[in-house]
C-alpha positions in Angstrom: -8.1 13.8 -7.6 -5.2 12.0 -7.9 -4.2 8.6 -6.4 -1.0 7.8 -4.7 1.2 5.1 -5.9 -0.2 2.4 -3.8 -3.2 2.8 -5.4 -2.1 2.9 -9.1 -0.9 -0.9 -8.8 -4.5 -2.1 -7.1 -7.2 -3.7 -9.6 -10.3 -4.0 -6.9 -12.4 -6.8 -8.4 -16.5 -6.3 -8.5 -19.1 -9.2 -9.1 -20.7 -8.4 -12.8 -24.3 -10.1 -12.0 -25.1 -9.9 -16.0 -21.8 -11.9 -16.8 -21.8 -13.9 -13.5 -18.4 -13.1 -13.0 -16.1 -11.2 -10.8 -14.0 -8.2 -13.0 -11.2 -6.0 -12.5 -9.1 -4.3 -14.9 -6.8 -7.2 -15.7 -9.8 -9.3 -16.6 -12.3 -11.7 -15.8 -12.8 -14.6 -13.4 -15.5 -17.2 -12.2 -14.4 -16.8 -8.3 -13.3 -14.1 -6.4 -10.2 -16.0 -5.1 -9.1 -16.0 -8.7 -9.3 -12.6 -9.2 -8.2 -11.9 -5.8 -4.7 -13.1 -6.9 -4.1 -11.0 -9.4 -5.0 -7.8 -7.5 -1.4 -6.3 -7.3 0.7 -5.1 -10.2 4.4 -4.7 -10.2 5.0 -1.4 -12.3 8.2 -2.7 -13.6 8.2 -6.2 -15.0 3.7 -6.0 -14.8 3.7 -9.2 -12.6 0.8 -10.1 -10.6 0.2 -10.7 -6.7 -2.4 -11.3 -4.3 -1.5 -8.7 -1.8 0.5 -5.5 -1.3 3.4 -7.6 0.9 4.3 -9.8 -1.7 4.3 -7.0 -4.7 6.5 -4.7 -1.9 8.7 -8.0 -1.2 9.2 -8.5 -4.8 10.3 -5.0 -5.8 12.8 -5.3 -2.6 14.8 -8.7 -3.7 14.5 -8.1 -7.9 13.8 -4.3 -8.7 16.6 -2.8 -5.9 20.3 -2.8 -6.6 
């Protein structure tokens, strides 16, 4: 199965009840807003966002030419 490139750049974050904190692939955080922000990843400069708007924002005004 292969994923499409939306879904490459998205870390879904999952409560660890043995650490007590919420994880995703970029690391580890005490509240889900904090690992909510950094659930987006910008494939060309690896920059973070909250949501899929701002990364598709971003790559319009600094990755286009």
């Amino acid at each position: 199965m292969t994923r499409s490139k939306k879904e490459k750049n998205f870390f879904n974050s999952i409560y660890n009840p043995i650490t007590g904190m919420y994880e995703n692939a970029t690391g580890k955080f005490l509240t889900y807003a904090e690992a909510r922000q950094k659930q987006w990843k910008c494939d060309k400069c690896t920059k973070m966002f909250p949501s899929y708007k701002l990364l598709r924002d971003h790559k319009k005004d600094s990755h286009s030419y």
